[in-house]
N, C-alpha and C positions, 0 to 999 in steps of 0.2 A: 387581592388585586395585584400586588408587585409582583407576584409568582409568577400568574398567569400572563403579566407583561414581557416577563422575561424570555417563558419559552419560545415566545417566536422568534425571536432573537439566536438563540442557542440553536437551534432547527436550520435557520439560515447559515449559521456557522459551519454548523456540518455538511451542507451541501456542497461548501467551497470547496472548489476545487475537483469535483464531480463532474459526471457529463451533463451537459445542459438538458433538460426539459426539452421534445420533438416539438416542432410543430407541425399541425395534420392540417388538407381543405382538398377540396375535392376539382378538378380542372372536367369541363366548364363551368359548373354548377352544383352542386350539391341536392339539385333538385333536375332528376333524371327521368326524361318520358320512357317509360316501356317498351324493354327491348332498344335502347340508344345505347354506346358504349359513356365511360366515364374512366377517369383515372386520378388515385388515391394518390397524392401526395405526401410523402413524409420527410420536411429535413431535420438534420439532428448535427452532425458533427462531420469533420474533414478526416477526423481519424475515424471513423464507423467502418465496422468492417463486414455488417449486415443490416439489415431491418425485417423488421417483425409486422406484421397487420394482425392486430384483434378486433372481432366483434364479440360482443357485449352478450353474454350471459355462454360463449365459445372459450371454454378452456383453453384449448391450444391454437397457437396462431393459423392465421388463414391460411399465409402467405408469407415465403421467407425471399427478399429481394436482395440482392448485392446494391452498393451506392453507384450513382451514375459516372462513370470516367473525370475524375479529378471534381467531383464535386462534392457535396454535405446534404446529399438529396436522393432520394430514389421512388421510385413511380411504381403503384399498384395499377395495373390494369384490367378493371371490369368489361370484357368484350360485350357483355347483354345485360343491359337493367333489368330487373323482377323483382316480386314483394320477397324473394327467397335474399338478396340481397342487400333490400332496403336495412334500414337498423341502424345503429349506434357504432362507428369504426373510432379504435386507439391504434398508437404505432409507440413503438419501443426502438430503440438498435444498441448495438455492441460495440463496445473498444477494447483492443486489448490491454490499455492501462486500466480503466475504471469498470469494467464488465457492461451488464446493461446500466441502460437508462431508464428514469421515474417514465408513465406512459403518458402518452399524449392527453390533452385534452378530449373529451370526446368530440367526433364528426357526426352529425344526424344525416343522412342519406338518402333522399325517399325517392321515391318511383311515383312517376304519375302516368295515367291514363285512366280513362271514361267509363269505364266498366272494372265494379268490385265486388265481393262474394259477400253476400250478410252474413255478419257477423263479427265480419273484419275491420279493421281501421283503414283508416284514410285520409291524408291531409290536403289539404286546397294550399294549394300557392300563389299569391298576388305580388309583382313588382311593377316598380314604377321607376323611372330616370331620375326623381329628386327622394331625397334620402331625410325629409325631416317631413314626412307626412306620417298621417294615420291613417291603415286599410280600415272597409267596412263591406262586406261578407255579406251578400245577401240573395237571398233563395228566390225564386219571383214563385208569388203566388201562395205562399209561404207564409203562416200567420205568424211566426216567430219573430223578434226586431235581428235587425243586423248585429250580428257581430264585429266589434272592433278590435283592432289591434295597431299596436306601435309600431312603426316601422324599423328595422336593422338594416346594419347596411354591408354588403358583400357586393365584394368587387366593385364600388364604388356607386352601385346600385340598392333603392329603399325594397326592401323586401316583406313579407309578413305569411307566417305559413298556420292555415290554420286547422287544429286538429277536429275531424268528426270523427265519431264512431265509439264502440261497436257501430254499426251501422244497421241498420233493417231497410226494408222497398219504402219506408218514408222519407229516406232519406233523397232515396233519387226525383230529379230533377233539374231544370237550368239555374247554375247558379251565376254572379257578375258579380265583380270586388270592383271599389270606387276608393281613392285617394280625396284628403281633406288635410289643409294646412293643419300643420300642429298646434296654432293657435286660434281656429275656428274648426270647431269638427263639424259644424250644420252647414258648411259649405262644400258641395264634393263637386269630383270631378263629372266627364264623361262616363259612362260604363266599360268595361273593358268587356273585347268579345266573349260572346255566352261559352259557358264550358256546362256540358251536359251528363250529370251521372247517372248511370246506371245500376241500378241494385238487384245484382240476379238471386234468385233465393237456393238454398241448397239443398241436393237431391240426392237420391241413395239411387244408386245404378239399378236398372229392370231388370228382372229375370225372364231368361229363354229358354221356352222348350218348346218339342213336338210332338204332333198329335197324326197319325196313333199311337205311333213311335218313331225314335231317331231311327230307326233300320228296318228301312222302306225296299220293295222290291221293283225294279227301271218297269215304270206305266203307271204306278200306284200314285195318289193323290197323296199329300205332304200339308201338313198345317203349320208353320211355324207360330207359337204362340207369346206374344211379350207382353210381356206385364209389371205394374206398374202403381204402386200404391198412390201416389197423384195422378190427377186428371190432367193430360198433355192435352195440345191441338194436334202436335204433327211428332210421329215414329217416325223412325229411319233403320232399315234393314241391311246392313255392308255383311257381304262375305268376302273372305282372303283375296279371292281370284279378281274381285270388284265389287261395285259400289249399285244397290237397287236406288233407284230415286224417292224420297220419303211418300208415304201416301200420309195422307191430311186428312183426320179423324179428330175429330172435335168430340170435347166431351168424354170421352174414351179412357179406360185405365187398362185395358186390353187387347190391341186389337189383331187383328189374325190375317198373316201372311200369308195365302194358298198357296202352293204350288205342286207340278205335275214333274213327277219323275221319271 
């Protein structure tokens, strides 16, 4: 036990006099609607004479930024939020007495909007103006109990984000998050307006061809034929030059585009 007392002691020792630990957060939010901009904060030091941005399981940095004009700070900026985005960001920077620094803590990032691909994840985000509540997550319609969660507080607001997924078409539907004192949870609030997901299922692109053949002589009748191991309601036919408007075939895993050449 005295050993194991010690090292952490010994650890801090060595740190002295080292470049401080970054700190990372995200301006506005850390929870980003689809396709919004955001920008990655990192300060670290006055002597920094770069920064770094990692995402999480990316070897090499994202993003190499200069500090901002006489400051200990410099700004990543995401012009479009996406799930290609979303993820886990560190920031590191450089001095030239101490090299780099240890990396940040991690930043969680997510992207929201209404429509997600089965199979993917997804979290639900609920805030509220007081910050010593508990969220409670719930589906309408939905035989499952709510889920609860503790609220955090960012930027001076109670937050609670909560994880679904993988996901499958069970998952969509209208969900509402409801706050309850932290020392009564059978008491909630209002509902908060419906947020509705969507769970589209994944599909392997059709295949096209023609019948009799692609290389038709000008008067000869033309079939384009697409196909389609699930059963669609409605195809849609685009060539280069523009756009055919879909024809609605229900039921259908094939169905056939005449035309006159």
């Amino acid at each position: 036990m005295g050993g194991s007392a010690r090292t952490p002691t010994l650890t801090a020792l060595l740190c002295l006099g080292g470049s401080p630990k970054p700190f990372i957060w995200a301006d506005p939010s850390p929870v980003v609607t689809n396709g919004s901009p955001v920008t990655i904060w990192c300060q670290g030091s006055l002597q920094a004479d770069v920064y770094h941005l990692y995402k999480l399981r990316v070897s090499k940095p994202l993003k190499t930024e200069a500090p901002q004009d006489s400051s200990n700070k410099a700004a990543f900026f995401i012009e479009s939020m996406s799930t290609r985005t979303a993820g886990l960001y560190q920031c590191a920077y450089n001095t030239h007495r101490n090299g780099w620094s240890e990396l940040s803590d991690t930043l969680p990032l997510f992207v929201t909007g209404p429509v997600v691909a089965s199979g993917e994840n997804v979290s639900l985000s609920c805030s509220s103006e007081t910050t010593l509540d508990t969220f409670h997550l719930l589906k309408e319609g939905g035989a499952d109990p709510p889920t609860r969660m503790k609220s955090t507080t960012y930027h001076g607001r109670g937050q609670a984000v909560f994880p679904v997924g993988p996901v499958n078409t069970s998952h969509g539907g209208t969900y509402r998050c409801y706050v309850s004192p932290s020392f009564n949870s059978y008491v909630w609030s209002h509902p908060s307006d419906p947020l509705y997901l969507k769970v589209t299922d994944v599909y392997r692109e059709p295949t096209l061809s023609a019948h009799p053949g692609s290389l038709v002589l000008s008067g000869d009748n033309l079939t384009l034929w697409c196909h389609s191991k699930t059963s669609f309601d409605r195809f849609a036919l685009t060539k280069h030059e523009g756009f055919t408007a879909p024809d609605r075939l229900q039921g259908q895993h094939s169905p056939d585009f005449p035309r006159a050449m």
